[in-house]
C-alpha positions in Angstrom: -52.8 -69.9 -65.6 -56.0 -70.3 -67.4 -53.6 -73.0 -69.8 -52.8 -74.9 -66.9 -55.9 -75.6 -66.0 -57.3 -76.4 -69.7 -54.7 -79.2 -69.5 -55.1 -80.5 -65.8 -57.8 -82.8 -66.0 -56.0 -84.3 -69.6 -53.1 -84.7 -67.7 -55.2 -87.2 -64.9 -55.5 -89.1 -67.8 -51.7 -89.2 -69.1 -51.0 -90.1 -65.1 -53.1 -93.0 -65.0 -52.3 -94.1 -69.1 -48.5 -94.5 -68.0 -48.7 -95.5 -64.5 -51.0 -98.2 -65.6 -48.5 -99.5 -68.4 -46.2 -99.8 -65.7 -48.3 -102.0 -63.7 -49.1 -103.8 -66.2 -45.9 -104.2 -67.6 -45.3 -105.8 -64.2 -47.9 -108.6 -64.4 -46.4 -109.0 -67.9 -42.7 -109.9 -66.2 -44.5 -112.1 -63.7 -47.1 -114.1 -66.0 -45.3 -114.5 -69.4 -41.3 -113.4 -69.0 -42.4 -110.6 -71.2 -40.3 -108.6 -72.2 -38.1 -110.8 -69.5 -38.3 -112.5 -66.7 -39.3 -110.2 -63.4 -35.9 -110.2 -61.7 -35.6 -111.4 -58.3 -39.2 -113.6 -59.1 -38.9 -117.1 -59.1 -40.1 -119.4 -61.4 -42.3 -121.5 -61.2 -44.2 -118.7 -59.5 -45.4 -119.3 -56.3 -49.2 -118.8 -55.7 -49.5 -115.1 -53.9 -46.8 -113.9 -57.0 -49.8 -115.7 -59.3 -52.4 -113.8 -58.3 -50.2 -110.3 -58.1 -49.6 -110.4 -62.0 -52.8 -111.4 -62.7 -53.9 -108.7 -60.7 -51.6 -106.5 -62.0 -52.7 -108.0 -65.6 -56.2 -107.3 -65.1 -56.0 -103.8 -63.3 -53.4 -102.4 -65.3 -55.7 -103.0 -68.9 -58.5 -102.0 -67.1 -56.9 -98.6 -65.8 -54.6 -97.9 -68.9 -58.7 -98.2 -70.5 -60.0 -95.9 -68.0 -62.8 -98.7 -67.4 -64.1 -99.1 -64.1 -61.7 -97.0 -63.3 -62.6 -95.8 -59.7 -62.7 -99.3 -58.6 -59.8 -100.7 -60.1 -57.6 -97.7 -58.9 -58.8 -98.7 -55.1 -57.8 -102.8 -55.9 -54.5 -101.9 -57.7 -53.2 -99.7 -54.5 -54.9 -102.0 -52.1 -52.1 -104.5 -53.5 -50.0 -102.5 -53.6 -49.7 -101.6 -49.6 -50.4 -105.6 -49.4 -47.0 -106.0 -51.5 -45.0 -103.7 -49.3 -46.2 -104.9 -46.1 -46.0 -108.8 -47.3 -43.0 -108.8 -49.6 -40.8 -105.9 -48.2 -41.7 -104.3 -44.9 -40.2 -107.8 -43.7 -36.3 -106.8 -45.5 -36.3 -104.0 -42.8 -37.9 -100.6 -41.9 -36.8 -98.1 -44.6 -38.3 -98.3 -48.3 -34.3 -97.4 -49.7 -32.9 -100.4 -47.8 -36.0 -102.8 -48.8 -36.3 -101.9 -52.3 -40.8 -100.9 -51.3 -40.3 -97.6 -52.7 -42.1 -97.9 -56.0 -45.2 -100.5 -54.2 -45.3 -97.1 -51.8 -45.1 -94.7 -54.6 -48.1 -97.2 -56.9 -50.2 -97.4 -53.7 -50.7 -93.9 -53.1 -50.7 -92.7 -57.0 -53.4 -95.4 -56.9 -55.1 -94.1 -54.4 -55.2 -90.6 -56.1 -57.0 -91.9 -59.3 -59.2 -93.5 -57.1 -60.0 -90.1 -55.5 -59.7 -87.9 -58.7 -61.3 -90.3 -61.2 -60.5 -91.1 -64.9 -60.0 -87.9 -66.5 -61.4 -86.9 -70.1 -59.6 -89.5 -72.2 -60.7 -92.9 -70.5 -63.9 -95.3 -71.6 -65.8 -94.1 -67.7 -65.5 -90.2 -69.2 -67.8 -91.4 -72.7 -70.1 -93.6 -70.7 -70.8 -90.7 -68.7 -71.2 -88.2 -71.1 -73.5 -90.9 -73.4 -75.5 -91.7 -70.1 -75.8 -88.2 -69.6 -77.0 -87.6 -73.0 -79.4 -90.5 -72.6 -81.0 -89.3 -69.8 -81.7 -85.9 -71.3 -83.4 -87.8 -74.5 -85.6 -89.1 -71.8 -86.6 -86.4 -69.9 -84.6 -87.8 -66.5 -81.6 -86.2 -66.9 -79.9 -83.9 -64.0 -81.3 -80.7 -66.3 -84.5 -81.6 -65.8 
């Protein structure tokens, strides 16, 4: 057991790395056709599908970077619950039937990052660590 939870917190990080090259693979679809066109998105987009992939553009790098990380998290699943309420709650009730099940799914893995953080591997976990380290050089850190 001792293994498994060596590896959790690195793990937090995996999560967020992949999730967020999903997302961001998403704004990718939307913005530049890249790898291909976002089926069932119309083109030219219109303006709320504008600022999704730029959204999802922005967040995405910023998550797969594990910068800002906390705050990012709580954007990407706030538009996330906006995108399933706006653009498929109105197809009908169940998530099967209106194709919401990944925007359910990205708002509430979303929301766990928020909650759990970064993990080890991200930009937040070294600015800790050299703000920590700063603070000790100092005399102000939490040791003292």
């Amino acid at each position: 057991m001792k293994i498994m939870t060596i590896w959790t917190p690195r793990f937090l990080s995996v999560l967020r790395i992949v999730a967020a090259l999903l997302f961001l693979e998403h704004g990718l679809m939307k913005l530049f056709h890249f790898p291909i066109a976002q089926p069932g998105v119309p083109d030219p987009l219109p303006p709320m599908l504008m600022t999704a992939g730029t959204i999802e553009l922005v967040l995405g790098t910023l998550l797969i970077l594990g910068l800002f990380t906390r705050v990012a998290a709580f954007l990407a699943s706030g538009e996330m619950a906006a995108a399933y309420f706006l653009g498929h709650l109105p197809y009908g009730f169940w998530p099967g039937v209106n194709g919401g099940g990944e925007a359910i799914l990205y708002c509430f893995l979303f929301f766990y990052i928020f909650l759990a953080g970064a993990g080890p591997l991200s930009i937040d976990a070294l600015r800790t660590v050299s703000s920590e380290s700063f603070g000790k050089q100092n005399g102000s850190g939490p040791d003292q």
